[in-house]
C-alpha positions as CSV (number, residue, x, y, z in Angstrom):
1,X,-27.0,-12.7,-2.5
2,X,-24.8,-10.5,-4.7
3,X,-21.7,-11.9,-6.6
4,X,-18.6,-10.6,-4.6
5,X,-16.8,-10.4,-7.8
6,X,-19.6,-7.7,-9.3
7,X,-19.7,-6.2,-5.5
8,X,-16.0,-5.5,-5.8
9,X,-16.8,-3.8,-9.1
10,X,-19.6,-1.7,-8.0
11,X,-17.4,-0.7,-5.3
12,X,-14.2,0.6,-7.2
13,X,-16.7,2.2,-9.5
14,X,-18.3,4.2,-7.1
15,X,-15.4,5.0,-4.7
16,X,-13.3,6.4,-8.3
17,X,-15.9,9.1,-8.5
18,X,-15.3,10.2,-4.8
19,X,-11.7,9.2,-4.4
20,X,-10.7,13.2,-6.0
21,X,-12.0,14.6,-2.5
22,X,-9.8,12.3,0.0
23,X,-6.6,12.6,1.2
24,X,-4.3,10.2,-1.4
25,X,-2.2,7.2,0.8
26,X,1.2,8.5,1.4
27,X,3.5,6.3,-1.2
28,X,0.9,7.5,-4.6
29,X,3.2,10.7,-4.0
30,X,6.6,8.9,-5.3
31,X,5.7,7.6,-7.7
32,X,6.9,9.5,-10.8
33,X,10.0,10.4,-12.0
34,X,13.4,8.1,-13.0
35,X,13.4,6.9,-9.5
36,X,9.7,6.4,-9.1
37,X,10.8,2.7,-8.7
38,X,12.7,3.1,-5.6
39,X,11.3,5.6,-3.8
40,X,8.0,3.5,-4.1
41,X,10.1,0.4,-2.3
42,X,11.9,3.0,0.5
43,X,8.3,4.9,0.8
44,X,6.6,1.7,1.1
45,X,9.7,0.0,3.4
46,X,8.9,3.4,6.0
47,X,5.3,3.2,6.3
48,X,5.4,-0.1,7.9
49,X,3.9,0.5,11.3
50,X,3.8,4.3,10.6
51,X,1.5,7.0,10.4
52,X,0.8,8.7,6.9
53,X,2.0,11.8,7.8
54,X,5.4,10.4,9.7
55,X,6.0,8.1,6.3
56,X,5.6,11.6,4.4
57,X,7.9,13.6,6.2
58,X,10.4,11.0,6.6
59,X,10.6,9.9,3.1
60,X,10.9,13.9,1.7
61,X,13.9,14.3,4.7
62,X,15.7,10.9,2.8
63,X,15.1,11.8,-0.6
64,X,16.7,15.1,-0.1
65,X,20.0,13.3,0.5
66,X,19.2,9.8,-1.5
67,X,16.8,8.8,-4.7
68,X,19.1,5.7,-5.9
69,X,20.8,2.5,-4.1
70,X,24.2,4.3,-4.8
71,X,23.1,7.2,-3.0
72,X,21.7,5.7,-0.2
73,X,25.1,3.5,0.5
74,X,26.7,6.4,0.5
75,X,24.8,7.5,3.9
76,X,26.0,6.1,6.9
77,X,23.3,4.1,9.6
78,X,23.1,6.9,11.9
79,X,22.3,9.4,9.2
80,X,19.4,7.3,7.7
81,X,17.9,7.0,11.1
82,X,18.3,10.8,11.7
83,X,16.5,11.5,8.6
84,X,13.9,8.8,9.1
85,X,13.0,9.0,12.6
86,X,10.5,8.9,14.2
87,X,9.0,6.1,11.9
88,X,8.5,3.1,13.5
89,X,11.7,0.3,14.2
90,X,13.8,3.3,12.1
91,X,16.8,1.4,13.4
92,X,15.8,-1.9,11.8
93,X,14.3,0.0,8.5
94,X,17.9,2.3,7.9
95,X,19.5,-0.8,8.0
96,X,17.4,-3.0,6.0
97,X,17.1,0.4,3.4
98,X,21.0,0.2,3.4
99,X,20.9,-4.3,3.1
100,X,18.1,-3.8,0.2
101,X,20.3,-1.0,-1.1
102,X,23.5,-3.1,-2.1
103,X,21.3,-6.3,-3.6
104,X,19.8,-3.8,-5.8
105,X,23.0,-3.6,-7.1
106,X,24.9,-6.3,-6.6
107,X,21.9,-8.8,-7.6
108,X,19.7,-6.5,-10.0
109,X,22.2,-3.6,-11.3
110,X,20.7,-1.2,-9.7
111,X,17.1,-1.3,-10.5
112,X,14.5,-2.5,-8.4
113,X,13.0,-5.3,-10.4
114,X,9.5,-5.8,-11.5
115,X,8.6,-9.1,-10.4
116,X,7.1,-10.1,-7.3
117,X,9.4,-13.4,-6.1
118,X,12.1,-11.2,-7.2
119,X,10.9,-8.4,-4.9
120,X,10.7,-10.8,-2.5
121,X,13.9,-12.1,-1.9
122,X,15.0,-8.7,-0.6
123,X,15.3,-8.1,3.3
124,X,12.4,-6.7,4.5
125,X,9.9,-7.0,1.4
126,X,7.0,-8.8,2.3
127,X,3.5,-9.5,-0.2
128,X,2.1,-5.9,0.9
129,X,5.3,-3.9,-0.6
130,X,5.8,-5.9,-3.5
131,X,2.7,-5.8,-4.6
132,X,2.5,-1.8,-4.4
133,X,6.2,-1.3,-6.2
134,X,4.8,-3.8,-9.3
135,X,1.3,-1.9,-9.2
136,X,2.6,1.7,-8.5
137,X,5.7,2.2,-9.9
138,X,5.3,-0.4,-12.9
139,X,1.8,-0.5,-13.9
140,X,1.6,-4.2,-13.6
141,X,-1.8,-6.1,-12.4
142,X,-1.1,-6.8,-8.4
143,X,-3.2,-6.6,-5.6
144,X,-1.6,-5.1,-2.7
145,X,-3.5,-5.6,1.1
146,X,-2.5,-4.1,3.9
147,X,-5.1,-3.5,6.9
148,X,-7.4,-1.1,5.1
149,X,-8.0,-3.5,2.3
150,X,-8.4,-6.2,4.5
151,X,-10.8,-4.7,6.8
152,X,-12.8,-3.2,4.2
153,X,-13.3,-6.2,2.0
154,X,-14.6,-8.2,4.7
155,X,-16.3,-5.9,6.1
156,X,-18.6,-5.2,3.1
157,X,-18.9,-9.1,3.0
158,X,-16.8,-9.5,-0.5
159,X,-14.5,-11.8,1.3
160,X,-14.3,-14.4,4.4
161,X,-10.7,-14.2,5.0
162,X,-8.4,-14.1,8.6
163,X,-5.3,-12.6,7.0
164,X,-4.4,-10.1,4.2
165,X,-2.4,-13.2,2.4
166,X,-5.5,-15.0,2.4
167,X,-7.2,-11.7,1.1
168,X,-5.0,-10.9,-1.3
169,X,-5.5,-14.8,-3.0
170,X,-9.4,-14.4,-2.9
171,X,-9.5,-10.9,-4.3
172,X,-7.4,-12.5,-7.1
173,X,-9.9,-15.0,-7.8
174,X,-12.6,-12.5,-7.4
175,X,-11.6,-9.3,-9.1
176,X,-11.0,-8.7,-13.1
177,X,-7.1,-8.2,-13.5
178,X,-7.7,-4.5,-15.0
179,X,-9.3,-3.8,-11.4
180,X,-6.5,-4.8,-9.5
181,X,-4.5,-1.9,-9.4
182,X,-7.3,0.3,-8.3
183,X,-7.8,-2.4,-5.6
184,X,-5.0,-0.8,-2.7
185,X,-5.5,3.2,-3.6
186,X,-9.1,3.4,-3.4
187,X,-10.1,1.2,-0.7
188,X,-6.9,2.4,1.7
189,X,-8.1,6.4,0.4
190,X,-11.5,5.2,1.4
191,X,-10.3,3.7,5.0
192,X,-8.3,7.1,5.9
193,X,-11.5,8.8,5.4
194,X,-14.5,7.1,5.5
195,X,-14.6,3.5,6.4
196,X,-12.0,3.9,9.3
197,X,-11.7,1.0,11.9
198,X,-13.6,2.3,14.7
199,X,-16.5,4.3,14.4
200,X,-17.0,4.2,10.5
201,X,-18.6,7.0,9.1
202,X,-21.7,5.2,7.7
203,X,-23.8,8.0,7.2
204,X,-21.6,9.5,4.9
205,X,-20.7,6.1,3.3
206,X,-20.4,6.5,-0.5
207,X,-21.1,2.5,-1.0
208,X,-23.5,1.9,2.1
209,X,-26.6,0.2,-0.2
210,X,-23.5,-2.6,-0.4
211,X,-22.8,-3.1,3.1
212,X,-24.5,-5.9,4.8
213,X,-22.7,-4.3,8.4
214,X,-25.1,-1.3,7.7
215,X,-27.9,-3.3,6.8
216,X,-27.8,-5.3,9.7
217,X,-27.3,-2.4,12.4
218,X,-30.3,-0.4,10.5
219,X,-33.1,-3.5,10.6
220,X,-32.3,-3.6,14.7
């Protein structure tokens, strides 16, 4: 049996070299600027429960009239939902934006901080999105899971795990620290495209010789 920590390797590896030809996961494109920071929290905050393309076009609408916490407190409710809509609980996410907004600055000055418990004590921010601000928009080791990267991991057999909190804490123990970052990009990139939930496209699979699923359906 194969190390899972040198599996997880192998896999990043090869899924680096293909990763140019698949659709990037909607946040990657907020990432830069002097408010790469917070649009990577709003981004992340909208795609909760939301389709790529929904998250894309309602965080461009946003961004047009927001980038910063002062900004968005300048917006009113309604006008957040309007620009937001029709991501999912838009209602519940305009107001958390606006409630995550004014602890920015009232508890952080403004910036959105770098650490996860930090991140954390905001209102909505769970593991998943504070994981993907302190990778993404900071550069810092963290491991973000969401459903691709919990599917995918077990699913190639790397881990045993029945949530993505519990994925999240094997993968720590499994992975090398300069591989964590890669962790949520490639693996989600290759879930969009490739290793989706139903139906996979094994045939195609860039990291098949690694996955005991397709081993097993092939020796029936």
């Amino acid at each position: 049996m194969k190390n899972p920590g040198d599996v997880i390797v192998n896999v990043l590896f090869i899924l680096k070299k293909h990763a140019p030809k698949w659709k990037k996961p909607v946040v990657v494109h907020f990432t830069g600027g002097p408010n790469g920071a917070y649009k990577v929290l709003v981004s992340t905050l909208l795609s909760l429960r939301t389709k790529d393309e929904t998250t894309y076009g309602a965080s461009k609408r946003l961004f047009l009239l927001a980038q910063t916490p002062a900004g968005m407190l300048e917006l009113t409710p309604g006008r957040i939902e309007k620009a937001i809509y029709p991501v999912g609980f838009y209602r519940v996410k305009a107001r958390n934006l606006i409630r995550v907004s004014r602890q920015l600055i009232d508890r952080f000055k403004g910036r959105v901080p770098d650490d996860l418990d930090a991140l954390l004590t905001l209102p909505g921010v769970g593991r998943k999105t504070a994981n993907l601000v302190v990778s993404l928009a900071y550069g810092k080791p963290a491991i973000c899971v969401d459903t691709h990267v919990h599917r995918i991991t077990n699913r190639l057999g790397i881990v045993q795990t029945r949530n993505p909190e519990e994925t999240e804490l094997a993968l720590r123990m499994l992975a090398p620290e300069d591989c964590w970052s890669d962790i949520n990009e490639l693996l989600v990139a290759f879930g969009q495209n490739v290793c989706v939930p139903i139906s996979p496209f094994c045939s195609r699979c860039p990291v098949k010789t690694l996955c005991p699923r397709l081993k097993v359906v092939s020796s029936r």
